[in-house]
C-alpha positions as CSV (number, residue, x, y, z in Angstrom):
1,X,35.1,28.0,-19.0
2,X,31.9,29.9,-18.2
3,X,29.9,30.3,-21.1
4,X,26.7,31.0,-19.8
5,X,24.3,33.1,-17.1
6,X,21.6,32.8,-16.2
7,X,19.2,34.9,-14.1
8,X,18.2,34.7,-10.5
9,X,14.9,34.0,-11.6
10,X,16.1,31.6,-13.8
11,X,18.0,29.6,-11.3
12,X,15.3,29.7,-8.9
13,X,12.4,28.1,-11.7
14,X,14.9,25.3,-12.9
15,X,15.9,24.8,-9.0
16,X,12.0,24.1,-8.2
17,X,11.3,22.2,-11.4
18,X,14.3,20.0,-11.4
19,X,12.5,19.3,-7.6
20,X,9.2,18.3,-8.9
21,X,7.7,21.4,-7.0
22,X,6.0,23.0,-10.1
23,X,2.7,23.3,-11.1
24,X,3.1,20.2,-13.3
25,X,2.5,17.1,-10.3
26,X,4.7,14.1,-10.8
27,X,2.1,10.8,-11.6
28,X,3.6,8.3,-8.9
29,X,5.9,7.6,-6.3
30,X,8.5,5.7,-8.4
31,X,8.7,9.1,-10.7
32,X,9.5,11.3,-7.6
33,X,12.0,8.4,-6.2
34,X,13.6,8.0,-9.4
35,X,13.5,12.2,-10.2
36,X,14.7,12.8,-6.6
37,X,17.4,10.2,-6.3
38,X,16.4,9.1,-2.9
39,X,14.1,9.6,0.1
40,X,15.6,10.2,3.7
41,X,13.9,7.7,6.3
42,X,14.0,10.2,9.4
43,X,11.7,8.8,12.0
44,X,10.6,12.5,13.5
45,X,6.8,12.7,13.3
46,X,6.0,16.2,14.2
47,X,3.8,16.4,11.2
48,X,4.7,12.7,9.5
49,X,7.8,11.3,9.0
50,X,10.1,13.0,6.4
51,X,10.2,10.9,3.4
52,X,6.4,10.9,3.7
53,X,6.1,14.1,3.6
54,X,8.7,14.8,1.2
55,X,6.6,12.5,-1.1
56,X,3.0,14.1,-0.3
57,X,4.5,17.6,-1.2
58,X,4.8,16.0,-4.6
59,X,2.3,14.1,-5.0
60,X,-0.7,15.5,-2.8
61,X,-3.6,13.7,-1.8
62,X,-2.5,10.8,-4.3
63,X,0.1,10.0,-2.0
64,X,-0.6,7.2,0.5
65,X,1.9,6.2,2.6
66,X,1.3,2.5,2.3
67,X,2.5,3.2,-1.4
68,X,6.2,3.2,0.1
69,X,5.7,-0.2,2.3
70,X,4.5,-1.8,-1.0
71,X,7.4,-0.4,-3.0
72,X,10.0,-1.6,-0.4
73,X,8.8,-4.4,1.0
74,X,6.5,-6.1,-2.0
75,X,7.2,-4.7,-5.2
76,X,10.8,-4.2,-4.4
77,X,11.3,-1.0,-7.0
78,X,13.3,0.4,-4.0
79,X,15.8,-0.2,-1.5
80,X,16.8,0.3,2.1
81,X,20.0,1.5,2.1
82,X,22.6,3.6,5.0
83,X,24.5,5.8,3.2
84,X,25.8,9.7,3.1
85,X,24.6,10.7,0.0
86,X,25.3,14.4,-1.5
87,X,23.6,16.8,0.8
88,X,22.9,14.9,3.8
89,X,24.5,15.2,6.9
90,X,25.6,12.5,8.8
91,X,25.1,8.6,7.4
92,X,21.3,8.5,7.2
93,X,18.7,5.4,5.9
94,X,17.4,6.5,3.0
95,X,15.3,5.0,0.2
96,X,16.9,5.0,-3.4
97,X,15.3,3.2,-6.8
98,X,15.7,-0.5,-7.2
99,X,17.4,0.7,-10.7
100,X,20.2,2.3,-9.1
101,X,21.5,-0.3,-7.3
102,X,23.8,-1.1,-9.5
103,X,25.5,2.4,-9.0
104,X,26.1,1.3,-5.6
105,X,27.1,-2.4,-5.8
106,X,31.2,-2.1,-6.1
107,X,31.3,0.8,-3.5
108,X,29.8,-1.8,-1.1
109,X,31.6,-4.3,-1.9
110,X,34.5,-2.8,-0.8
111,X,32.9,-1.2,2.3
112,X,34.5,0.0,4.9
113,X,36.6,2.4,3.3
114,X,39.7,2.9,4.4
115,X,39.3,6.1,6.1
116,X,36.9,4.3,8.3
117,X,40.2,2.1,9.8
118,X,38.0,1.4,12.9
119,X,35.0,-0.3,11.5
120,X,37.9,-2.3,9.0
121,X,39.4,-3.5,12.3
122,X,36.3,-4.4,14.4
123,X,34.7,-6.7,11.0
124,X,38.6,-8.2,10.6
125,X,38.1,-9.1,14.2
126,X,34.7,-10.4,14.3
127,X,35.5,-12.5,11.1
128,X,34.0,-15.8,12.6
129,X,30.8,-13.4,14.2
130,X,30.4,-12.8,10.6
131,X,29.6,-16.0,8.8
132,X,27.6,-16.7,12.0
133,X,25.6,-13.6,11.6
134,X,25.4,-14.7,7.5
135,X,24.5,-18.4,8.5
136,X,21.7,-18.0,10.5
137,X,20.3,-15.4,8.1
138,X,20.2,-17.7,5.6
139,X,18.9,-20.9,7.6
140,X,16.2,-18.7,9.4
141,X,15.4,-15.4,7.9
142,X,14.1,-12.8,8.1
143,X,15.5,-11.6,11.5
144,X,15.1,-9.0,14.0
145,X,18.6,-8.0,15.4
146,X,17.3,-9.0,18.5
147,X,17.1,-13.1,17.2
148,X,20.8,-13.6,16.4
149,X,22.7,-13.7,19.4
150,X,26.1,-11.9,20.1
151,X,29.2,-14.1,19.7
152,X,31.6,-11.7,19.0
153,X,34.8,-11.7,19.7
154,X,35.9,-8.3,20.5
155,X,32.8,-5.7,21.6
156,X,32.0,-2.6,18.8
157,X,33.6,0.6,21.3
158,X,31.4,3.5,20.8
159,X,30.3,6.9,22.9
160,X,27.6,7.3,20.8
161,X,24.7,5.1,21.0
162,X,25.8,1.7,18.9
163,X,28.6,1.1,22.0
164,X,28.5,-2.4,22.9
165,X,25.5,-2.7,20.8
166,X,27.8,-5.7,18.5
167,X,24.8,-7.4,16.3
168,X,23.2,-4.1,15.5
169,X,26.5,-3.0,14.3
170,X,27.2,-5.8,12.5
171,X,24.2,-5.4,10.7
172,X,24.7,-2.2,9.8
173,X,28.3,-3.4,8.1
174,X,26.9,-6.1,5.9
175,X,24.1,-3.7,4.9
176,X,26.7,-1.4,3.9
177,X,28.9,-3.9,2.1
178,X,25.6,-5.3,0.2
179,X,25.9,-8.7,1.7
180,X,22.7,-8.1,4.0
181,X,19.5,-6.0,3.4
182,X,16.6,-4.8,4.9
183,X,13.0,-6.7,4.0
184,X,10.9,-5.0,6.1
185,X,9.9,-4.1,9.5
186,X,7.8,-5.3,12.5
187,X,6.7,-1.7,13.5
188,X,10.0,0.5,13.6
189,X,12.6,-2.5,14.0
190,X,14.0,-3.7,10.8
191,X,14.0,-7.1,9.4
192,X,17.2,-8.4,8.2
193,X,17.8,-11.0,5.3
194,X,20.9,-11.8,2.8
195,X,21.2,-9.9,-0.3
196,X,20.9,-12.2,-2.5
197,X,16.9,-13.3,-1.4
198,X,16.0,-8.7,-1.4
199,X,18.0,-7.4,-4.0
200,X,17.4,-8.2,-7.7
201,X,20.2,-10.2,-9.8
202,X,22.3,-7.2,-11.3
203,X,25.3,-6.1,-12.4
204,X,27.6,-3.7,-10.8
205,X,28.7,-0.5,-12.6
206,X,32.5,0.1,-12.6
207,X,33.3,2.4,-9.8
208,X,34.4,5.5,-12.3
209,X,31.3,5.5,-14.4
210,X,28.9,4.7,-11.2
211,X,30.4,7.9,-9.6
212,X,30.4,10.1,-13.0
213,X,26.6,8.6,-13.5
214,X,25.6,9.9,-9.9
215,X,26.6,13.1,-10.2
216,X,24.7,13.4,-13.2
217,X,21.7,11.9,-11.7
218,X,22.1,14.5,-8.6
219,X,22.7,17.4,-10.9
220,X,19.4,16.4,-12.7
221,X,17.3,15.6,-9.4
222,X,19.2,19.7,-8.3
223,X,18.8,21.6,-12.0
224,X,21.6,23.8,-10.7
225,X,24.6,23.0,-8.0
226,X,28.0,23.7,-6.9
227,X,30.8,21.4,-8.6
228,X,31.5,20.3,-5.3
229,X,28.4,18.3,-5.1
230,X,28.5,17.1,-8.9
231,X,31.9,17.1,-9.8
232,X,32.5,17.9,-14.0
233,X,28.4,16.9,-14.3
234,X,26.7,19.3,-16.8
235,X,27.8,22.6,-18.0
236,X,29.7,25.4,-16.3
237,X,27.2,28.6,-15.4
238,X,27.2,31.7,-13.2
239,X,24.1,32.8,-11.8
240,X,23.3,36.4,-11.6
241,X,24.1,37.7,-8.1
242,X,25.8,34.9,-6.6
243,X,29.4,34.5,-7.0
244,X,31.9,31.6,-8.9
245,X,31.3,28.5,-10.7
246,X,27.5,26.7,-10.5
247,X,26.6,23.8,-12.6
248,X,23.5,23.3,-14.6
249,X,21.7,20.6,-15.8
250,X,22.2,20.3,-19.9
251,X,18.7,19.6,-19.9
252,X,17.0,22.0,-17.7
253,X,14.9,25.3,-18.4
254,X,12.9,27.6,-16.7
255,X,10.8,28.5,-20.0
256,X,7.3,27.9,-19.7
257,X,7.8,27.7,-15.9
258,X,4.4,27.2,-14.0
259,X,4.6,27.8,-9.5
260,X,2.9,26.5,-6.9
261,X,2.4,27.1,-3.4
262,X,3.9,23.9,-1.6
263,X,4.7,23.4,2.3
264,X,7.8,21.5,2.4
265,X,9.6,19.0,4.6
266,X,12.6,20.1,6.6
267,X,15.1,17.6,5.0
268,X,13.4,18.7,1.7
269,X,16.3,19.3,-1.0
270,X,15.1,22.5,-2.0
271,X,15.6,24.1,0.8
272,X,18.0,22.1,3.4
273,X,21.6,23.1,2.0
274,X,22.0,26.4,3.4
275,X,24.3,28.0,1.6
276,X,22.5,27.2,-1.6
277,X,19.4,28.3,-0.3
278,X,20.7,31.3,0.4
279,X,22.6,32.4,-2.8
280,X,19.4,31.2,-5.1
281,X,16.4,32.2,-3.0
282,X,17.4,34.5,-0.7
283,X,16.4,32.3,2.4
284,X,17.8,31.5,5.5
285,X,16.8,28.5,6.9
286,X,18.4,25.8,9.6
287,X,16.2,22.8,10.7
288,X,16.3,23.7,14.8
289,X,14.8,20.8,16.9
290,X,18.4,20.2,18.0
291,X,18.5,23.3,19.2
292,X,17.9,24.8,22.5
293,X,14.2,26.0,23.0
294,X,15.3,29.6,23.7
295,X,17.6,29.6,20.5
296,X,15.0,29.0,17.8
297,X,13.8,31.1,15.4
298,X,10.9,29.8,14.1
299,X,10.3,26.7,15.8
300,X,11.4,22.8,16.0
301,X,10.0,21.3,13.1
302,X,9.5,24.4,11.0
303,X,8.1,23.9,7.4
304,X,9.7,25.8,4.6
305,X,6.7,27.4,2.4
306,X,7.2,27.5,-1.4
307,X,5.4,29.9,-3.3
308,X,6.1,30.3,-7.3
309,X,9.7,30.2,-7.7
310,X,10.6,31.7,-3.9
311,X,10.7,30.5,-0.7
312,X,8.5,32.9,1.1
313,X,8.6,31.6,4.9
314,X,8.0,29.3,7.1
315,X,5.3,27.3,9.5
316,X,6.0,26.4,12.9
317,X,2.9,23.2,13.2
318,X,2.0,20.4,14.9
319,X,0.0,17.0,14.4
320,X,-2.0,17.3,17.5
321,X,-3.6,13.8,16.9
322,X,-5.6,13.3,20.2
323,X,-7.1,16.4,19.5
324,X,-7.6,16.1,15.3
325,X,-6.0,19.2,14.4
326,X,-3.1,20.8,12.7
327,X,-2.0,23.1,15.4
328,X,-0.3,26.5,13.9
329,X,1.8,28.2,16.2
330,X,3.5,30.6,14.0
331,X,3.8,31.7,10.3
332,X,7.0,33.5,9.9
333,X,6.9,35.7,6.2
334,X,10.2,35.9,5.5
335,X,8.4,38.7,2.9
336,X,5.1,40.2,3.1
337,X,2.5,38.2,2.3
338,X,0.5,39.8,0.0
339,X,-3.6,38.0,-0.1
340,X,-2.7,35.5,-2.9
341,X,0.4,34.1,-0.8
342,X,-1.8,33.9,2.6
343,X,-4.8,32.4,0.7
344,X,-2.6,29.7,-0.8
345,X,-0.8,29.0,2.3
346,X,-3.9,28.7,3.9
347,X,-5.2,26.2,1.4
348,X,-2.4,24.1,1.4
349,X,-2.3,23.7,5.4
350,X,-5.9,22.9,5.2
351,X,-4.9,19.7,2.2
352,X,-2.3,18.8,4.9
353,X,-4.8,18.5,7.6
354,X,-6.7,16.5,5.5
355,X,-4.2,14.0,4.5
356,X,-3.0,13.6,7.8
357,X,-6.8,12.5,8.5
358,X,-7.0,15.9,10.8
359,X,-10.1,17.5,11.4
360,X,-9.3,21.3,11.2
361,X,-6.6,23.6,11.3
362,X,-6.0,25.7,14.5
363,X,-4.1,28.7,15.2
364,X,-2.2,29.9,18.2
């Protein structure tokens, strides 16, 4: 039973908070990895890749990217990991903290699924490909995909991309079930190893409670989201304006709520479930570089701006790196911006330049 509502406003300020987009700046990547629940690795570098940008919209200048190579690949307080987490479309690599592996550990172990009945037949048939794969991994690695040679039996049918493509794919399985992991990676191409030599020595969480502690740890990286996304997590509310059931985080507030302007990523959280962002802020918003040209709105990488607790608009840019600038194309208000919001905007494009080691910014 609803027992609670809460204001637009409201929503919005524990939305942005929950986020890490207030005035008060997380202290380090591992805070906004372990706040956040996880970090998409999209390889699109219009402006820098996403989880980079994701990270520098929380952290500012303090944000290096390097930070995230040392985490994964030295300090090993986080993980590689292909998943479809909550909110993202499609299976994606994304980046999670090393703590929550144990969330994750009987859900792999007993991956694929059965819905997937394809992928279940293909690794059933590719048994003895398998314990090759395994073998060699742990005689020789790390490995590229391209070292291990295919001995399959029967060839991974695809009309996407991974058709034929049989050690790639098995690679992909074994990360899934937890029996191989990434350890790095020799410019964009990963480096494969067993489990056991990446991951630390834990223990798995029984499926129920890893599932139940999840949605409690999504709910708290959200402040506010639909039960579909979060299950029975937190309390039952209803949000002025929007219609049925939202869920809020038992901890969350919006008093003594501080904004800041912020330009975000695309796959930023805040912003990248539509329906969401339209019942709390208002703001409609699709990420359009798969899109034709002549069927954009505002652009193919366009940057959702934060200002306060609204999301104001957004900013069609590019890296233009041979030339040192942050090129502007357009800034779309999706309300008038008054001086304040253009000043700010303005000041947070130049602190992008300036991370991105840009010279200036230009304008169309």
């Amino acid at each position: 039973m609803v027992t609670r509502q809460l204001s637009g406003e409201e929503a919005r300020r524990i939305a942005v908070r929950a986020q890490l987009l207030d005035a008060e700046r997380p202290r380090d990547l591992l805070e906004v990895v372990n706040r956040l629940t996880f970090l998409q690795l999209d390889p699109t570098a219009v402006i820098a890749p996403a989880a980079d940008l994701v990270a520098w919209s929380r952290l500012g200048a303090a944000y290096d990217p390097a930070q995230l190579t040392a985490a994964l690949e030295r300090d090993r307080t986080m993980f590689e990991y292909k998943a479809q987490p909550t909110l993202v479309e499609g299976p994606v690599v994304i980046v999670r903290p090393v703590k929550d592996l144990p969330l994750y550990l009987e859900e792999m172990a007993a991956w694929p699924p059965p819905r997937w009945g394809d992928q279940r037949a293909w690794l059933a048939a590719n048994d003895v490909f398998r314990r090759r794969v395994l073998d060699q991994l742990r005689d020789d690695g790390p490995l590229l995909s391209r070292d291990i040679p295919d001995t399959s039996a029967v060839s991974w049918r695809s009309t996407g991309w991974t058709g034929d493509r049989n050690v790639t794919q098995m690679l992909e399985i074994l990360g899934q079930r937890g029996e191989v992991a990434v350890v790095g990676r020799q410019a964009r191409a990963r480096l494969w190893d067993l489990a056991e030599r990446v991951y630390p020595p834990v223990h798995a969480v029984p499926l129920e409670e890893a599932r139940r502690t999840r949605d409690e740890r999504w709910l708290r990286a959200l402040g506010i989201a639909r039960p579909k996304f979060v299950g029975d997590a937190g309390i039952p509310v209803e949000v002025e304006g929007t219609k049925k059931e939202w869920r809020l985080d038992p901890e969350a507030t919006a008093d003594g709520f501080r904004g800041r302007t912020a330009i975000l990523s695309p796959f930023d959280r805040l912003s990248h479930d539509r329906a969401r962002a339209l019942d709390l802020f208002g703001f409609d918003y699709t990420l359009e570089m798969y899109k034709p040209k002549e069927q954009r709105r505002w652009g193919y990488f366009a940057l959702p701006v934060l200002h306060g607790d609204a999301l104001v608009g957004k900013v069609d840019a590019t890296a233009d790196r041979d030339a040192g600038t942050l090129r502007v194309d357009a800034i779309h208000e999706d309300v008038p911006f008054t001086p304040a919001i253009h000043g700010a905007v303005d000041a947070e494009l130049a602190a992008l330049a300036r991370w991105l080691g840009l010279a200036e910014v230009t304008r169309a």
